[in-house]
C-alpha positions in Angstrom: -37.3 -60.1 -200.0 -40.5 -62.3 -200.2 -39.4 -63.1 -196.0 -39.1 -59.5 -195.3 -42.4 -58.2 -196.5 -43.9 -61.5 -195.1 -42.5 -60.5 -191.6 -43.4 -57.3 -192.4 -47.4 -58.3 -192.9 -47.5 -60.0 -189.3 -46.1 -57.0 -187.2 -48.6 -54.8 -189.1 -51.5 -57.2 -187.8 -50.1 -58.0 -184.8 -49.5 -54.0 -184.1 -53.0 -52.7 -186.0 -55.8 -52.8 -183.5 -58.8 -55.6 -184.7 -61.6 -53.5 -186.1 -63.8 -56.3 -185.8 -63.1 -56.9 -182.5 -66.6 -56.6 -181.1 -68.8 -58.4 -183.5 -70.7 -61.3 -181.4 -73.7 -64.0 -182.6 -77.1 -62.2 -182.0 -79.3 -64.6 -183.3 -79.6 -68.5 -184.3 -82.5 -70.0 -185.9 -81.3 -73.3 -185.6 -84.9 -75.2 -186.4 -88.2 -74.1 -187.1 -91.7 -76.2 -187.2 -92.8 -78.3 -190.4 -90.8 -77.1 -193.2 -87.7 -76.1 -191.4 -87.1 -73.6 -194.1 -85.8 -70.1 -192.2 -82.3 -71.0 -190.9 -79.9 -68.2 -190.0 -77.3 -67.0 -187.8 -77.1 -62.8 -187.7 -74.2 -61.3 -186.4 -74.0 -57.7 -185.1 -71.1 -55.9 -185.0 -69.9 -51.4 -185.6 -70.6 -49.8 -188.3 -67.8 -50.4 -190.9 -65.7 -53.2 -189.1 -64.2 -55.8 -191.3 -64.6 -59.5 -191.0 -63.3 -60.8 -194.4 -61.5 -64.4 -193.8 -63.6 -64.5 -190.1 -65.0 -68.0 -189.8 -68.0 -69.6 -188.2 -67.9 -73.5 -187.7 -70.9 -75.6 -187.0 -70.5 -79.1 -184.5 -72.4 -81.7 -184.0 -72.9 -81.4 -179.9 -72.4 -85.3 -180.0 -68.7 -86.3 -180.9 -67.6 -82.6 -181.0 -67.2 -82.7 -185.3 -67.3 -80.4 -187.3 -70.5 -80.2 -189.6 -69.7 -77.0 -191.8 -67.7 -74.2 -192.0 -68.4 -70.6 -193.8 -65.4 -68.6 -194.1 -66.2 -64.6 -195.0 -65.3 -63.5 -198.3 -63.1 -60.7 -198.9 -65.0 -57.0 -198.6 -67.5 -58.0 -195.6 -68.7 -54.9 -194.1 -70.9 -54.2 -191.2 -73.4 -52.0 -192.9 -74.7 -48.9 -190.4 -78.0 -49.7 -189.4 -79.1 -46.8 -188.0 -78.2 -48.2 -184.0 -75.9 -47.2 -181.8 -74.0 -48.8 -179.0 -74.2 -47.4 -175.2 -70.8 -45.5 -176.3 -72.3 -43.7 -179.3 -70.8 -46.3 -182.0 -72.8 -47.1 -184.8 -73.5 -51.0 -185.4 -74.8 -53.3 -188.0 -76.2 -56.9 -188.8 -75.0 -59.2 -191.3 -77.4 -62.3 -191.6 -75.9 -65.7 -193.1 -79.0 -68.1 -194.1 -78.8 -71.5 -195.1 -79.0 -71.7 -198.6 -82.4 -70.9 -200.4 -84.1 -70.7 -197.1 -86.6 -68.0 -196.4 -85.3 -65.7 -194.8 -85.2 -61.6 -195.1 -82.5 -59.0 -194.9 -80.2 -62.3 -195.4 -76.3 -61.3 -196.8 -75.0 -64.3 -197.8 -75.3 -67.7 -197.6 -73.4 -70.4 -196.1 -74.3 -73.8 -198.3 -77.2 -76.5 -198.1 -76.4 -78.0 -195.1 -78.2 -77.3 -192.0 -78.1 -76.2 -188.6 -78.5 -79.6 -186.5 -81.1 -79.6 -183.7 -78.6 -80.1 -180.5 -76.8 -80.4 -178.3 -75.1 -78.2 -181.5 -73.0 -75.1 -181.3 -71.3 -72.7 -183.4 -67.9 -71.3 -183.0 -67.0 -68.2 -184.2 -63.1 -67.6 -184.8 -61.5 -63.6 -186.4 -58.9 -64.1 -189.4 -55.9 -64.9 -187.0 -57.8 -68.0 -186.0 -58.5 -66.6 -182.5 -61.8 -67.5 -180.8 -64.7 -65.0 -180.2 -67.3 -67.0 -179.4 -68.5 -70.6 -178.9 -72.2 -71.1 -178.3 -74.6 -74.4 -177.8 -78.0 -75.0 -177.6 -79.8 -77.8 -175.8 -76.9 -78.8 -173.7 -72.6 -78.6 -174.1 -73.1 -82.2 -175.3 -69.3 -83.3 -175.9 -68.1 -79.9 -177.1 -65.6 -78.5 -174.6 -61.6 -76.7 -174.8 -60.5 -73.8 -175.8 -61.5 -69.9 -174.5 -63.5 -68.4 -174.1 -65.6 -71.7 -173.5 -68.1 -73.2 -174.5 -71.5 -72.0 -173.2 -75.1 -73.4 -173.2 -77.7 -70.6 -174.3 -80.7 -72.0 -174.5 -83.2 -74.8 -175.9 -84.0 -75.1 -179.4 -88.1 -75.3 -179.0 -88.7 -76.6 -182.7 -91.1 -73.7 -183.1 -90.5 -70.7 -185.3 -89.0 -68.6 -182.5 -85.3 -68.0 -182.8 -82.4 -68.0 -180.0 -82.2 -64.6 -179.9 -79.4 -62.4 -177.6 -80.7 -59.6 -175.0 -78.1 -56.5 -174.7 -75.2 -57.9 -176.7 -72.9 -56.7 -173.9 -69.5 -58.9 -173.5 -71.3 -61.5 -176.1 -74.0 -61.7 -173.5 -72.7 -63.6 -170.9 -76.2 -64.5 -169.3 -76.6 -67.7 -169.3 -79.7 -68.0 -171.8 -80.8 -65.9 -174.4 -84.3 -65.7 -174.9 -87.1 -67.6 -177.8 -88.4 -65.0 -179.5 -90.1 -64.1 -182.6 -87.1 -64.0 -185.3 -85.8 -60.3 -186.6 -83.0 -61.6 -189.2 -80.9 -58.0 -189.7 -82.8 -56.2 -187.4 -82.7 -55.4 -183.7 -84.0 -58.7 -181.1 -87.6 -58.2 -179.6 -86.1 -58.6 -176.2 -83.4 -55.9 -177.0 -83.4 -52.0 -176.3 -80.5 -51.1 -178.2 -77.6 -52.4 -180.0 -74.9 -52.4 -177.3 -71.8 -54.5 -178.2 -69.6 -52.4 -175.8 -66.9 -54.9 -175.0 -65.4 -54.7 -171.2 -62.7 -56.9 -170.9 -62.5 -60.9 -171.5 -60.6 -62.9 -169.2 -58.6 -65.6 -170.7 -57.4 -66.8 -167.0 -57.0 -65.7 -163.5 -54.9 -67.9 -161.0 -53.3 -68.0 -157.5 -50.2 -69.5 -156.7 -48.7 -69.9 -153.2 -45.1 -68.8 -151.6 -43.4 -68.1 -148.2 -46.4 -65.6 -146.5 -47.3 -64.6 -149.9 -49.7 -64.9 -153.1 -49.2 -64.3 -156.7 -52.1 -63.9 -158.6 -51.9 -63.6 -162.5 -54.5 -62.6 -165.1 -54.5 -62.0 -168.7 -57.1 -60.3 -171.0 -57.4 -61.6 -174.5 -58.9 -57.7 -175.5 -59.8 -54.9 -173.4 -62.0 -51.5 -174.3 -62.9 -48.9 -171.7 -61.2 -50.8 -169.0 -59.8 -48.5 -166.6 -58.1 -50.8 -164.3 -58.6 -53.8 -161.5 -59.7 -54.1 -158.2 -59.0 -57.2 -156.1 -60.9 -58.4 -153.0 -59.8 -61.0 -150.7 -61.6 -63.4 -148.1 -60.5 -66.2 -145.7 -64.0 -67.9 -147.1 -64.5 -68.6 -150.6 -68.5 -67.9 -149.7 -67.3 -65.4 -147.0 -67.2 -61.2 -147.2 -64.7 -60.1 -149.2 -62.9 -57.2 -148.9 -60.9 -54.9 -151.0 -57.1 -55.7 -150.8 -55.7 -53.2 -153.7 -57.2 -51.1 -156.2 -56.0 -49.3 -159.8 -56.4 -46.3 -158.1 -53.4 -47.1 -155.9 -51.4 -49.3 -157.6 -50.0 -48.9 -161.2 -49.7 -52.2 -162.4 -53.6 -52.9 -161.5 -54.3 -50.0 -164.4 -56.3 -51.4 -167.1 -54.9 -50.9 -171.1 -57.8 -48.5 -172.3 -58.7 -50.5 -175.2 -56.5 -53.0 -176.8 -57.1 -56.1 -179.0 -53.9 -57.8 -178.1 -53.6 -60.5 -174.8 -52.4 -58.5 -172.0 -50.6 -59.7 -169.1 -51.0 -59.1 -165.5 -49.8 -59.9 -161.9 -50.6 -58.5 -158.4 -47.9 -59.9 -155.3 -49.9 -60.3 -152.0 -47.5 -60.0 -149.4 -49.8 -59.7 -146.0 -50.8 -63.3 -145.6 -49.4 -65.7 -143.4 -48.7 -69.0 -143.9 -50.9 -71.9 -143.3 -53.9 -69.9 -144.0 -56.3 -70.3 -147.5 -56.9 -66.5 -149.1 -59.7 -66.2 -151.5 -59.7 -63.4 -154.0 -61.9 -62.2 -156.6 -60.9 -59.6 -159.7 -63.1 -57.2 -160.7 -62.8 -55.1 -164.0 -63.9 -51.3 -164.1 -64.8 -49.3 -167.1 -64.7 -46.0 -167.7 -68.4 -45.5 -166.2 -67.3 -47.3 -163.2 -69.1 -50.3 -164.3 -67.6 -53.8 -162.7 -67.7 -57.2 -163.4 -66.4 -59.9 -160.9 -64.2 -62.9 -161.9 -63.3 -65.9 -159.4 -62.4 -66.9 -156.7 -59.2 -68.2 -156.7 -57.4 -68.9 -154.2 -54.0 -70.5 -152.4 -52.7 -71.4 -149.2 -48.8 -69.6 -148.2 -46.1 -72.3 -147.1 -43.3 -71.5 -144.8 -40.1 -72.6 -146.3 -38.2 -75.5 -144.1 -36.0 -74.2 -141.6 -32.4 -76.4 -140.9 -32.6 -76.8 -136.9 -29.2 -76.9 -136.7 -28.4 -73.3 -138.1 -32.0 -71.8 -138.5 -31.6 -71.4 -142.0 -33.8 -72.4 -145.0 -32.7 -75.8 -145.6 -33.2 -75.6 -149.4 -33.7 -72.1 -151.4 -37.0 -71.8 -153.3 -35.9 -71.9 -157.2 -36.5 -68.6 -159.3 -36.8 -69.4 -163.2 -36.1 -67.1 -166.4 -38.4 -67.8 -169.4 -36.1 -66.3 -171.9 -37.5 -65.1 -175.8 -37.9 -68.1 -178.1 -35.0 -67.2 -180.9 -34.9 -67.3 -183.7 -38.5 -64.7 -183.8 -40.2 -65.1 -186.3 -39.1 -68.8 -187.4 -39.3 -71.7 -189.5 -39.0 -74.1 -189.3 -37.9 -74.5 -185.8 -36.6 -72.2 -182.4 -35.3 -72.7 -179.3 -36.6 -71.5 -175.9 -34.1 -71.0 -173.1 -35.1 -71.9 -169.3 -32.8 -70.9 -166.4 -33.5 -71.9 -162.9 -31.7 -70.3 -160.1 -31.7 -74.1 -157.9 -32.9 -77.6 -158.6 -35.5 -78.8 -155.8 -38.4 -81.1 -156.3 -40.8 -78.7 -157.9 -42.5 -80.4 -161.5 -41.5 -77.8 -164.3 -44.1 -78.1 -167.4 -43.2 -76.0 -170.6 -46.4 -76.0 -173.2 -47.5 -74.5 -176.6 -50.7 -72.8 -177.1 -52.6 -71.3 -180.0 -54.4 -67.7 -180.0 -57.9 -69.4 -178.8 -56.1 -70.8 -175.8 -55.9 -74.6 -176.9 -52.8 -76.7 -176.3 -50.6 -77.6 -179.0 -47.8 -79.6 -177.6 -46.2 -80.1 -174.1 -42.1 -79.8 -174.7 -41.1 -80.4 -171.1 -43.0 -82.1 -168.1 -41.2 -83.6 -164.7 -38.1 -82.7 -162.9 -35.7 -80.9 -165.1 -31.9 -82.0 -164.4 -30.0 -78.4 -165.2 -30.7 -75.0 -163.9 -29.9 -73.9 -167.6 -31.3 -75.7 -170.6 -33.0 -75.0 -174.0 -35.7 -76.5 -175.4 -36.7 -76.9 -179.2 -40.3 -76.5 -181.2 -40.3 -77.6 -184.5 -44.2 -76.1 -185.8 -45.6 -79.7 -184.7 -48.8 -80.7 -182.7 -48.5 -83.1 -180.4 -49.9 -85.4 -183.3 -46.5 -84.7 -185.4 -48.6 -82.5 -187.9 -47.0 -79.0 -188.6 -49.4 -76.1 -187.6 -50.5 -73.3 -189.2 -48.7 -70.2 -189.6 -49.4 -67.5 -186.9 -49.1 -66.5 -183.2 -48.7 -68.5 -180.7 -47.5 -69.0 -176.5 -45.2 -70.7 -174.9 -46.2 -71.1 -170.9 -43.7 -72.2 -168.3 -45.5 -73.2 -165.3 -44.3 -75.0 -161.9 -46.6 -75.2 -158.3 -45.2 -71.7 -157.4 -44.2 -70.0 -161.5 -45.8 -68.9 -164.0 -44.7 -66.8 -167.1 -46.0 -66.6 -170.8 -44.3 -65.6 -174.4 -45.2 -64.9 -177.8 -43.9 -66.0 -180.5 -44.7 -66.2 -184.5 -44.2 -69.0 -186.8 -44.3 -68.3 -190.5 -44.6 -70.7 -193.4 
């Protein structure tokens, strides 16, 4: 019984949309002059969204380890803060500070160690251990991994100015935020409003090459307002591109709505030819029309080799299955089937993968020897250590295959 209403807990998380889904850092006072007594890091996020048992990790920019971590405690709330986002939502600010430091409007506190002066970043994972955000200032240093990655916003000016966010839109992907007079639980200086509106975010886009055509695949780790795709192709990665198929035409370039759950997608290019290098860019569209740009990728189609003797292909291009890891849900191990329709000398590399996109374990890397095999994962890392319990992917890829499945391990 206590298995059943455990399995029973992770389809309701998995199912239930992530209210806290668009909270993002705003604001990091990592270092102020003299007394160095005002550190905080404010989050924004709607009006009523939960983020009990989110985490925030600090590292050292130099070795990539981990300083501190503040886990929220149950009953964290975004408060309404009289702002709303661009779609008429209502957000909020919760402020951590470093303990008996100075600072106003702060919510809780995180302990007496502080924010280092950099290269430093923060990382900011929800309660299924997934990763939201992962900022640095004054340089990456030797933090690197994982998606979204790790990105540089700013210098640290030892002054009394904070890092501070413009429009939090997409958790502000410019690439610097600005030093500005610090507003712990209030809106930036250098904002207008309190826009969190989340388009989509990317956790990969790739091109992989056949006989006179291109697969591309994408997936999106949450999407809101996203109407759909538009894909433009060039036979120069700096070169004009121009649009090769839109949502408006094709179904499976439709975007989800709004979803908190990774979303596959794929898009066959079938009017190439081969010998030739295609560029292609993706562009999501929200419901005002709005897009953002992602890429290029791009590939190069390969005839398949022709018998001279019978003008036929000399050896058939493999097709693989990726069959459903079973048992699902497990412990304390499963099996994952692989069928492949012909061996050849295409590299086949089966890997696990957590929520933020970090590799596990690789099960299966060279030539394979059968066209039907299984393979087994016992919860390990690739250090022998059982992981967590939780979601996590198994991706089969070769130089022309690609194909992803979830699966959930309980403990």
């Amino acid at each position: 019984m206590k298995f059943l209403l455990l399995l029973l807990l992770v389809f309701i998380l998995l199912c239930t949309p992530g209210q806290g889904q668009n909270v993002f850092m705003n604001e990091i006072q990592s270092n102020d002059s003299s007394t160095d007594d005002a550190e905080f890091i404010e989050l924004i996020g709607p009006a009523g969204a939960d983020i009990s048992g989110w985490s925030i990790t600090h590292f050292n920019g130099t070795g990539g380890v981990a300083v501190f971590t503040f886990t929220f405690p149950d009953s964290t709330i975004f408060p309404d803060d009289g702002i709303q986002d661009r779609s008429g939502q209502a957000v909020g600010f919760i402020v951590i500070r470093h303990t008996g430091h100075l600072v106003p409007n702060a919510d809780l506190e995180w302990g007496t160690v502080g924010l280092q002066n950099g290269p430093d970043g923060i990382e900011l994972l929800d309660r299924d251990g997934m990763r939201r955000q992962a900022l640095t200032w004054n340089g990456l240093g030797d933090l690197s991994g994982g998606l979204p990655p790790w990105r540089n916003i700013g210098t640290d000016n030892n002054d009394d100015l904070s890092l501070s966010a413009p429009d939090e839109v997409a958790e502000s992907f410019q690439n610097s935020w600005s030093n500005v007079a610090a507003t712990p639980g209030t809106i930036n200086t250098n904002q207008l409003s309190g826009d969190i509106s989340l388009p989509v975010q990317l956790l990969y886009f790739t091109a992989g090459a056949g006989d006179a055509e291109v697969k591309l695949h994408w997936a999106t780790g949450a999407e809101i307002n996203n109407l759909g795709f538009i894909i433009d192709r060039s036979l120069e990665k700096e070169g004009v591109y121009e649009e090769l198929a839109s949502h408006e035409t094709y179904p499976e370039l439709k975007g989800a709505g709004n979803s908190s759950t990774p979303r596959q997608y794929s898009f066959q290019d079938q009017t190439v030819f081969n010998g030739l290098t295609y560029y292609y860019k993706l562009s999501d569209v929200d419901l005002n029309g709005v897009r953002r740009e992602h890429g290029p990728v791009w590939a190069t189609p390969i005839a398949a080799r022709i018998d001279p003797d019978n003008e036929k292909p000399a050896s058939v291009k493999p097709e693989y299955i990726l069959r459903q890891n079973y048992p699902n849900p497990f412990n304390p191990s499963t099996r994952i089937g692989i069928e492949i329709s012909a061996l050849d000398e295409s590299p086949v590399d089966l890997s696990i993968y957590n929520l933020a996109g970090q590799k596990i374990v690789t099960l299966l890397t060279g030539l394979p020897a059968q066209t039907s095999f299984e393979m087994e994962w016992n919860g390990l890392n690739v250090t022998g250590q059982p992981v967590a319990a939780g979601v996590y992917f198994y991706v089969l890829r070769t130089p022309t295959y690609y194909s992803v499945n979830k699966m959930i391990l309980v403990r």
